[in-house]
C-alpha positions as CSV (number, residue, x, y, z in Angstrom):
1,X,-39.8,18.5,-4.0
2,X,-40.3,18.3,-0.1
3,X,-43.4,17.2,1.8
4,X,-44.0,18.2,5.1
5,X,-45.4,14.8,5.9
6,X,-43.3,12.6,4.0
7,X,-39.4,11.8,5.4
8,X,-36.5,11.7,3.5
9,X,-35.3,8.8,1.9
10,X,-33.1,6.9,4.1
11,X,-28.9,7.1,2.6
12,X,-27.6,4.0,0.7
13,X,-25.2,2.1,3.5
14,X,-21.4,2.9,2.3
15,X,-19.4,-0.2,1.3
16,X,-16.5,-0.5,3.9
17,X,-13.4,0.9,2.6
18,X,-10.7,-2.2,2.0
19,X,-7.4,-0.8,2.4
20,X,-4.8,-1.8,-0.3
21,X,-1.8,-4.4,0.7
22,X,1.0,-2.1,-0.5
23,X,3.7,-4.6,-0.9
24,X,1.2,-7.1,-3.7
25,X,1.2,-3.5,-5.3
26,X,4.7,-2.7,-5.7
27,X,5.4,-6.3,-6.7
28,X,2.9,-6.2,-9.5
29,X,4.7,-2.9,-10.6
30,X,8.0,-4.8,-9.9
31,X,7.6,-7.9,-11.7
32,X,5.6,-5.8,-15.1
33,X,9.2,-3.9,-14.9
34,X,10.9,-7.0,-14.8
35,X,8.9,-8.8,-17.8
36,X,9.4,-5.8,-19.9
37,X,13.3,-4.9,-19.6
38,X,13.0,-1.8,-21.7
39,X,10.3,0.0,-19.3
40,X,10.8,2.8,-16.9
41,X,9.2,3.7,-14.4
42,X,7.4,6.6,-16.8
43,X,6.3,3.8,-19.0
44,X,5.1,1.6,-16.0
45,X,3.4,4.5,-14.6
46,X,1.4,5.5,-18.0
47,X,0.5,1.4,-18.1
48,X,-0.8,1.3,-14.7
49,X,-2.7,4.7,-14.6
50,X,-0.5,6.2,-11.4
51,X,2.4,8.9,-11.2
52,X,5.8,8.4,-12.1
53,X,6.7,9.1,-8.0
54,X,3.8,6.5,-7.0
55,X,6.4,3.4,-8.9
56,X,9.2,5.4,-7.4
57,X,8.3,5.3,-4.4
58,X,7.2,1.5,-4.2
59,X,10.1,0.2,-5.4
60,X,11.8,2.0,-2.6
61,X,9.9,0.0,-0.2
62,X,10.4,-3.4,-1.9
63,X,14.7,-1.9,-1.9
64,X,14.5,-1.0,1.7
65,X,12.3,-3.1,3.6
66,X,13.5,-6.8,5.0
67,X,12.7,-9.2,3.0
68,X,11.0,-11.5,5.7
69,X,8.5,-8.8,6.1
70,X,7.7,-7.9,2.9
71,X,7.1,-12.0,2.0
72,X,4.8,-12.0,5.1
73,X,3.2,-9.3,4.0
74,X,2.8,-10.0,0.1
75,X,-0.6,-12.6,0.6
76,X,-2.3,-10.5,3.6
77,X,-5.7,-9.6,3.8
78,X,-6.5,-8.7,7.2
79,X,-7.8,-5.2,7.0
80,X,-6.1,-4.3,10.2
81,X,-2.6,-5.4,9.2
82,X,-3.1,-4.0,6.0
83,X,-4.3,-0.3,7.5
84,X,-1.2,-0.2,9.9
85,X,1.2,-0.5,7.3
86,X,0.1,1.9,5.3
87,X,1.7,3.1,1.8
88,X,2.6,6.6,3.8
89,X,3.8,4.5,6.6
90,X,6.1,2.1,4.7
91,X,7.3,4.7,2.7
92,X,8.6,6.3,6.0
93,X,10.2,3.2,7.2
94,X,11.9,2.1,4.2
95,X,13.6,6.0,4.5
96,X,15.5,4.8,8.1
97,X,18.7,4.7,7.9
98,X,19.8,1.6,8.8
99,X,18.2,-2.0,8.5
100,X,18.1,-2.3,11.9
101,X,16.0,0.9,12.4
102,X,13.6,-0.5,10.2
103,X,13.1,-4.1,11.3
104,X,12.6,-2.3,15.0
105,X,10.4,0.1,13.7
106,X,8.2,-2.8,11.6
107,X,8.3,-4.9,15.1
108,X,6.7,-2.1,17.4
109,X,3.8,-1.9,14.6
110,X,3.0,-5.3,14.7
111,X,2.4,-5.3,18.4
112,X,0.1,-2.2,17.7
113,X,-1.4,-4.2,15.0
114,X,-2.1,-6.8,17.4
């Protein structure tokens, strides 16, 4: 019921959204797969709530990414870092063709990412 005097209620403030650090992700998929030598990625996907594609996918980035950046990246926090590389981002990196395309592409986002 609405009063004519009375305002609204004011809106709860939201929480700020914390981006997830993709690469801790795929190597907590990684390493359950390792531990558990008769998994698949359907059986580490039912275990971890998320598609079979989703464990696909982030193992493709732990395959194709070098590993300097993805040992860099593994502990980070900053929530600026952690939006540039996104999952969609890294996904599209780690589908270059070469290394080289890769580690130039990874380079010209961490200038953007400051």
């Amino acid at each position: 019921m609405l009063s004519i005097g009375t305002p609204l209620p004011e809106k709860p403030a939201q929480e700020p959204r914390i981006p997830k650090n993709i690469v801790a992700e795929a190597l907590k998929f990684q390493r359950y797969l390792s531990e558990n030598s008769s998994s698949t990625y359907e059986t580490a996907a039912r275990h971890f709530g998320v598609s079979r594609a989703r464990i696909s996918q982030l193992m493709s980035i732990l395959r194709n990414l070098p590993e300097s950046f993805l040992e860099s990246m593994k502990e980070c926090s900053d929530p600026n870092v952690l939006t540039t590389f996104s999952g969609r981002k890294l996904i599209r990196i780690s589908r270059l063709a070469t290394i080289q395309k890769r580690e130039k592409a990874i380079s010209k986002m961490k200038l953007k990412a400051g």
